[in-house]
ZAMI-733221 format. One record per residue: residue number from 0; residue in three letters; x, y, z of N, C-alpha, C in turn. Coordinates in pm, 1 decimal. Layout:
! residues N
node num NUM	residu ALA	n_east X	n_north Y	n_up Z	ca_east X	ca_north Y	ca_up Z	c_east X	c_north Y	c_up Z
...
! end
This chain:
! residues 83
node num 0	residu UNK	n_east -2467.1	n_north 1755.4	n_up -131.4	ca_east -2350.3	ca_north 1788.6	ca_up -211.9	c_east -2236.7	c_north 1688.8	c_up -194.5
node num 1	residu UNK	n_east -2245.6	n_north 1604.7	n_up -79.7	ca_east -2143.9	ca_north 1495.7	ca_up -79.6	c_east -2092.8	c_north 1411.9	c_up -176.8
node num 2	residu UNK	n_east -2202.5	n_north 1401.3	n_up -282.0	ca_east -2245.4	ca_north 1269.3	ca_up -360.1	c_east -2127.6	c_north 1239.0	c_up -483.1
node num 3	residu UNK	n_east -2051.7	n_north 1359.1	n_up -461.6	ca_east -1923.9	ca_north 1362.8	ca_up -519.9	c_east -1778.9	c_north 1322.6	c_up -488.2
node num 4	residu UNK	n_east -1787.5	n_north 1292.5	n_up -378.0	ca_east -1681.0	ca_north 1276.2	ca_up -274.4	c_east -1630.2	c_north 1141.0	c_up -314.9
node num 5	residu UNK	n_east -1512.0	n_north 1132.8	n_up -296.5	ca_east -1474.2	ca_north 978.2	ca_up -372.7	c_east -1465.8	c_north 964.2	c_up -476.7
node num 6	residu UNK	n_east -1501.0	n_north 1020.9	n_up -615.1	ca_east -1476.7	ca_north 990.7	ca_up -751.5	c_east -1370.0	c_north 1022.7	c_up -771.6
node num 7	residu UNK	n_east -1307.5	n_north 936.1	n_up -862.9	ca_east -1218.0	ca_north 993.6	ca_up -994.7	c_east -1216.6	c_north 1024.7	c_up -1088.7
node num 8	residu UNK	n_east -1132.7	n_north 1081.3	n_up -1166.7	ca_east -1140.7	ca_north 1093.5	ca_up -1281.8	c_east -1107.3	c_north 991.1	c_up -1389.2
node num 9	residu UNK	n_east -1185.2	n_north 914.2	n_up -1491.4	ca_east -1101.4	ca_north 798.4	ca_up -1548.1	c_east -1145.8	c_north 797.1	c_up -1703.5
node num 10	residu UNK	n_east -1010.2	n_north 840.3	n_up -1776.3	ca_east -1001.1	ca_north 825.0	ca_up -1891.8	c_east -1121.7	c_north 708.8	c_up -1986.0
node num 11	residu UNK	n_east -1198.8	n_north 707.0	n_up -2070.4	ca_east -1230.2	ca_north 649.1	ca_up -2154.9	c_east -1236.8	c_north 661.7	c_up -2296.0
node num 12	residu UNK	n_east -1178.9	n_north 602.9	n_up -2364.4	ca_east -1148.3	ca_north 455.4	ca_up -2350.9	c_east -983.4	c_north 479.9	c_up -2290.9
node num 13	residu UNK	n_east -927.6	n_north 421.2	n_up -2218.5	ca_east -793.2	ca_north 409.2	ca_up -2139.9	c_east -675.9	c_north 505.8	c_up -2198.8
node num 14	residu UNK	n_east -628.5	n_north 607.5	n_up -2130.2	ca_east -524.3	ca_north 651.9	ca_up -2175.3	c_east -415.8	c_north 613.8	c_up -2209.3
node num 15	residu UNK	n_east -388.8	n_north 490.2	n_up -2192.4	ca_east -260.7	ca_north 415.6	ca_up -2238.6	c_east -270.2	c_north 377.4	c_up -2359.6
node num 16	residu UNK	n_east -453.6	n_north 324.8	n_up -2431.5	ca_east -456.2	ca_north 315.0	ca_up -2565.3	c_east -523.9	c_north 427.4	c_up -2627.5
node num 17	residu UNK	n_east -547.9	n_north 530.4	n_up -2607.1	ca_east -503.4	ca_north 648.5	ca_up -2636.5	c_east -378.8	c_north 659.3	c_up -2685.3
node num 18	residu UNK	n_east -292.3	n_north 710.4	n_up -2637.5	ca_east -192.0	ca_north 745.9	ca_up -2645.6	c_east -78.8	c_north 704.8	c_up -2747.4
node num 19	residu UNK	n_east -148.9	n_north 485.9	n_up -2683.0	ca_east -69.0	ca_north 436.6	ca_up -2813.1	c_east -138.4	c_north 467.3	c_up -2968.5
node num 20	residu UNK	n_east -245.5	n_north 448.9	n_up -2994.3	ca_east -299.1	ca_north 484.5	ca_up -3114.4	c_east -267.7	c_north 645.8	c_up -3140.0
node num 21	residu UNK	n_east -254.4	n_north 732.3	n_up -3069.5	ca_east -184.2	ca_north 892.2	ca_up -3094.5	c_east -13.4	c_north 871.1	c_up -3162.5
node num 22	residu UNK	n_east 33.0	n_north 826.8	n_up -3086.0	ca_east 176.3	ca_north 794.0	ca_up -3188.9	c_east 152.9	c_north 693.3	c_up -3191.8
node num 23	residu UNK	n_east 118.7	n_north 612.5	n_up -3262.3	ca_east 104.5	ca_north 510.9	ca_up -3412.0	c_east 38.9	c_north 589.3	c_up -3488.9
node num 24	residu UNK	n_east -22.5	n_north 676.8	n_up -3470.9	ca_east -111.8	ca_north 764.8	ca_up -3628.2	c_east 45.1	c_north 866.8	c_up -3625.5
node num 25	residu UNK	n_east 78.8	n_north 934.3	n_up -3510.2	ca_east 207.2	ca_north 1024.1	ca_up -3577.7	c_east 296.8	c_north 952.3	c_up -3653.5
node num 26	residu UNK	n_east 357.3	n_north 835.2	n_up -3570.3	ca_east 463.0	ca_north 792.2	ca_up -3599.2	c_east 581.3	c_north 794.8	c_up -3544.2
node num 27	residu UNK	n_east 555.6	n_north 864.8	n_up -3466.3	ca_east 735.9	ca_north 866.8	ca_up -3392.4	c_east 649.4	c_north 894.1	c_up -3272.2
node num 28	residu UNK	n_east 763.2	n_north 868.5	n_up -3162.4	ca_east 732.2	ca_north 914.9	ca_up -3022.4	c_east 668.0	c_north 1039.7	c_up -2968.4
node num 29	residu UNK	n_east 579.2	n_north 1058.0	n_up -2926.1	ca_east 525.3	ca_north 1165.9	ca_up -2842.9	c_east 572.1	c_north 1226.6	c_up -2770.6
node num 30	residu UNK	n_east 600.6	n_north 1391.7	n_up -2754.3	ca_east 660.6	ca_north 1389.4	ca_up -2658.2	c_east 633.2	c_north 1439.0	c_up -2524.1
node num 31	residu UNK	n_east 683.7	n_north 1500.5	n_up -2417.4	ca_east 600.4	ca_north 1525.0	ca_up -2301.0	c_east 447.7	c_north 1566.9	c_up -2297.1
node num 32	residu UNK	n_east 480.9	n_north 1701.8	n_up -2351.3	ca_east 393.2	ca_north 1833.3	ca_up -2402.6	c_east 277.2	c_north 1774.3	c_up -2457.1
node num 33	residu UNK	n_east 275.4	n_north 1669.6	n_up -2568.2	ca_east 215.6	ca_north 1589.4	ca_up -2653.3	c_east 88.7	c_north 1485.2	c_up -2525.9
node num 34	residu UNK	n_east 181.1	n_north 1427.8	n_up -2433.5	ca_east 114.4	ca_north 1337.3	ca_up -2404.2	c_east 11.6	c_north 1436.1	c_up -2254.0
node num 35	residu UNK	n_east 68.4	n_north 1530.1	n_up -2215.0	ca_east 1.1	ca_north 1630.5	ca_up -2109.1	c_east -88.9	c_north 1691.8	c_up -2185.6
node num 36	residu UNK	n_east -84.0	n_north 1667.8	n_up -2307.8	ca_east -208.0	ca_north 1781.8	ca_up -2409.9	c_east -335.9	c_north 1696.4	c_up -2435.2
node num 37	residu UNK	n_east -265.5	n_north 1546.5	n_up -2442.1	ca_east -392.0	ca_north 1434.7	ca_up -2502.4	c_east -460.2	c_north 1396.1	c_up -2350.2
node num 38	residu UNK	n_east -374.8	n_north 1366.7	n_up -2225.7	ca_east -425.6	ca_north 1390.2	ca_up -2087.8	c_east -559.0	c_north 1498.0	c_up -2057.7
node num 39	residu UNK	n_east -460.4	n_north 1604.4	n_up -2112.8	ca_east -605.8	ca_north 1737.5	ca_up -2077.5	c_east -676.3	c_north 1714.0	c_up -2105.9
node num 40	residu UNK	n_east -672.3	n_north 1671.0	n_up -2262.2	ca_east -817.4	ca_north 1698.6	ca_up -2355.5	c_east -924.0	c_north 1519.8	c_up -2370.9
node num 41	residu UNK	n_east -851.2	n_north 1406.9	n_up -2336.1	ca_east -932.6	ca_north 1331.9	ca_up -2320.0	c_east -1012.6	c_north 1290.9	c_up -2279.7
node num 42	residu UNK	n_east -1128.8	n_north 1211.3	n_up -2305.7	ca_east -1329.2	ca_north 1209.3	ca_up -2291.0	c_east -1260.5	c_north 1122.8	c_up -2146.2
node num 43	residu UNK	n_east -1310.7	n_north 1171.7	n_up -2032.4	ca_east -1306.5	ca_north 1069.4	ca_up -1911.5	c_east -1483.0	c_north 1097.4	c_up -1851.9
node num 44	residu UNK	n_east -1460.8	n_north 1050.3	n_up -1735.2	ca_east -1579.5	ca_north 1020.8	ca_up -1656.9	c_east -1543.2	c_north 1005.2	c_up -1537.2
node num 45	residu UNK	n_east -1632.2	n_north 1044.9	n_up -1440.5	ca_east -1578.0	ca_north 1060.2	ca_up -1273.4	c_east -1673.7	c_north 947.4	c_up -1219.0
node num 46	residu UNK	n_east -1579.6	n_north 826.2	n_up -1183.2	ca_east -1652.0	ca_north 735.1	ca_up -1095.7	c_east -1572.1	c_north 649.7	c_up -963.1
node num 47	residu UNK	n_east -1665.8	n_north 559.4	n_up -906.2	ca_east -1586.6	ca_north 559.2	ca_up -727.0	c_east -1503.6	c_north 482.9	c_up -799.6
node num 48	residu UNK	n_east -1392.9	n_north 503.7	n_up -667.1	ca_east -1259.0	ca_north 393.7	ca_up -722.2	c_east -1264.2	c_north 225.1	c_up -711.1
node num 49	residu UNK	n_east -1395.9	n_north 175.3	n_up -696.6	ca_east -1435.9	ca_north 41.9	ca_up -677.3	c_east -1467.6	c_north 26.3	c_up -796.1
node num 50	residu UNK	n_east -1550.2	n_north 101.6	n_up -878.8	ca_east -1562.8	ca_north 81.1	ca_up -1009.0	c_east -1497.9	c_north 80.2	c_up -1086.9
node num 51	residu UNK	n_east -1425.0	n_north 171.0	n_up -1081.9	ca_east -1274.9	ca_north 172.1	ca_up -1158.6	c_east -1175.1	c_north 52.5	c_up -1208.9
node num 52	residu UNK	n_east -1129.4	n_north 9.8	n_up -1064.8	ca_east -1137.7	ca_north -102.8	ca_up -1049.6	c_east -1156.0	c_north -233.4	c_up -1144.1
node num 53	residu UNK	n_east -1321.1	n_north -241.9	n_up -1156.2	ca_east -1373.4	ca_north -351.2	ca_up -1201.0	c_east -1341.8	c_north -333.4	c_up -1351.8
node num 54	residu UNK	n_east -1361.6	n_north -189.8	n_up -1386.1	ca_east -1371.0	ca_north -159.9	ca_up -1541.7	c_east -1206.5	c_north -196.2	c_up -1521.8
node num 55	residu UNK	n_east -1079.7	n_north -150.4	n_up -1466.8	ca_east -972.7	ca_north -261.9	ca_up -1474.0	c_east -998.8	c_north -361.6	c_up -1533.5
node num 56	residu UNK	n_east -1050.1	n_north -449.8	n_up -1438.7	ca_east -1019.8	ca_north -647.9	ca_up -1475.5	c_east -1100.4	c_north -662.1	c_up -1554.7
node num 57	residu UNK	n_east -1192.1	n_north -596.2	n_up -1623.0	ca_east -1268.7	ca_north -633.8	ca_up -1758.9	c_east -1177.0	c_north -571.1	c_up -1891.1
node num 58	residu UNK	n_east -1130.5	n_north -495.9	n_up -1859.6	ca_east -1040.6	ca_north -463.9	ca_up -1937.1	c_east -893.9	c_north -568.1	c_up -1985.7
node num 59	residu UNK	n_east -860.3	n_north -559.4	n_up -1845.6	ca_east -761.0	ca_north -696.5	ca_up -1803.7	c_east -621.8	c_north -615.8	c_up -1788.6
node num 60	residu UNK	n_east -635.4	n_north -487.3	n_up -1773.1	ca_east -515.1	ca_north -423.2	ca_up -1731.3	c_east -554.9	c_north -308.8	c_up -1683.4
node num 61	residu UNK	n_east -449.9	n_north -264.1	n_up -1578.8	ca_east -479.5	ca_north -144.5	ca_up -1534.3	c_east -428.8	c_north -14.9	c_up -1577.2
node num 62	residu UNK	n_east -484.7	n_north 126.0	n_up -1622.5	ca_east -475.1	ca_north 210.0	ca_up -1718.3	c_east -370.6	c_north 283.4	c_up -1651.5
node num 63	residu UNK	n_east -292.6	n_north 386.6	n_up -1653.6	ca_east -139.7	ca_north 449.7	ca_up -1648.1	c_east -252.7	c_north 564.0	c_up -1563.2
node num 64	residu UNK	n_east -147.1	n_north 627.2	n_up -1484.3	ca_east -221.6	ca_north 733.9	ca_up -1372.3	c_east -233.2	c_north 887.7	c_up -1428.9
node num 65	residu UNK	n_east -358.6	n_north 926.8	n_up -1468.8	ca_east -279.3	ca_north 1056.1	ca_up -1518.7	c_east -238.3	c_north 1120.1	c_up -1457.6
node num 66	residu UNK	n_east -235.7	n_north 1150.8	n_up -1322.8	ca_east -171.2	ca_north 1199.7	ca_up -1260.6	c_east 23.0	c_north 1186.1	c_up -1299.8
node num 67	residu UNK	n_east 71.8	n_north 1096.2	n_up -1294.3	ca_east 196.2	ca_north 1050.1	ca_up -1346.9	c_east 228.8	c_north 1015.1	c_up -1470.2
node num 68	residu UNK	n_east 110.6	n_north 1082.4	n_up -1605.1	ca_east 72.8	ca_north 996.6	ca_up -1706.0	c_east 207.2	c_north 972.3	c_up -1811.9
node num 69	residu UNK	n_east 308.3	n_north 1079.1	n_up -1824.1	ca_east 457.1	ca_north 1098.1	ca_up -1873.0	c_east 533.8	c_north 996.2	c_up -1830.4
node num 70	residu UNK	n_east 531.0	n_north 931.9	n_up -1674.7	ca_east 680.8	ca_north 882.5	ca_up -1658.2	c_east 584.7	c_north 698.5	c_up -1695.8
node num 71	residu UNK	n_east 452.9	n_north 697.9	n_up -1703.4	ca_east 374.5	ca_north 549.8	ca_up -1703.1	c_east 391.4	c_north 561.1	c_up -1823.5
node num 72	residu UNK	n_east 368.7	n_north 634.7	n_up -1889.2	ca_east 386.8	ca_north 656.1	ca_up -2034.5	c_east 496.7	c_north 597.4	c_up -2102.5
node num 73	residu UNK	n_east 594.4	n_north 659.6	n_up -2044.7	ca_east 754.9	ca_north 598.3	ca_up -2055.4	c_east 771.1	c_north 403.1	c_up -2051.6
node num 74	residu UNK	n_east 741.3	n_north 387.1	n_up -1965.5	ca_east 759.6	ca_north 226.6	ca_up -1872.9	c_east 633.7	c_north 169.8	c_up -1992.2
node num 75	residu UNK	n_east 502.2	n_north 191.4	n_up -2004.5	ca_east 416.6	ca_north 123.7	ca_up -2096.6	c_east 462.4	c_north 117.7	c_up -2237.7
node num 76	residu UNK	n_east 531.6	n_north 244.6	n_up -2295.9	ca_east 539.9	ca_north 184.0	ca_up -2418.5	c_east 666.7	c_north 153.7	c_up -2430.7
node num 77	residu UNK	n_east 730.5	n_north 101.5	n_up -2354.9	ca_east 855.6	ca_north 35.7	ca_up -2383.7	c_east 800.3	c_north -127.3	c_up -2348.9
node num 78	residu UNK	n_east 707.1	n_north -136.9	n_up -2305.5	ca_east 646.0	ca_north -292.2	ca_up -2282.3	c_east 566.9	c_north -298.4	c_up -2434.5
node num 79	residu UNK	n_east 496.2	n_north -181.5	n_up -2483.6	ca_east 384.4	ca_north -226.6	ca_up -2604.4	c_east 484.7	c_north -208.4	c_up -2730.5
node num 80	residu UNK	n_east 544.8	n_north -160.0	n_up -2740.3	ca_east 702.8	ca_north -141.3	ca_up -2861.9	c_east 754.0	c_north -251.8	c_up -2861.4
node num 81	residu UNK	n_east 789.9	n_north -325.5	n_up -2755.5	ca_east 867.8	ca_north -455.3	ca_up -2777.8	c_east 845.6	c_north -570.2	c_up -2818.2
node num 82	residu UNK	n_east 665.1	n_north -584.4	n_up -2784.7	ca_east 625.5	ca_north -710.8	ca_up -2858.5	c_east 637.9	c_north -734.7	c_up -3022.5
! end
């Protein structure tokens, strides 16, 4: 029963582009409630945090915590809004 020990939970495809494609289809900002609802309900997968990781740097960024996913939320799309 160990064989579980060590995983996480990790959004796919990335909750940060999630989220951004969720408001860009609304249109206006998301708001808390909004982004703790798309958290709950998004397709993830539980794997070790070494893998995680790697799916990172193939990605080439690292995905927002859901654990904290509101305040990363905040700080990311004020970086993806500005370009």
């Amino acid at each position: 029963m160990s064989e579980n020990v060590g995983l996480i939970i990790y959004p796919v495809p990335s909750l940060v582009a999630t989220l951004l494609n969720r408001e860009r289809t609304k249109g206006s900002p998301l708001t808390e409630e909004e982004v703790i609802q798309i958290r709950d309900t998004c397709p993830a997968i539980a794997m070790p945090p070494d893998v995680a990781r790697q799916v990172d740097e193939s990605r080439g960024y690292r995905d927002i915590d859901p654990e904290n996913c509101w305040e990363e939320w905040q700080r990311a799309r004020k970086e993806l809004t500005e370009s």
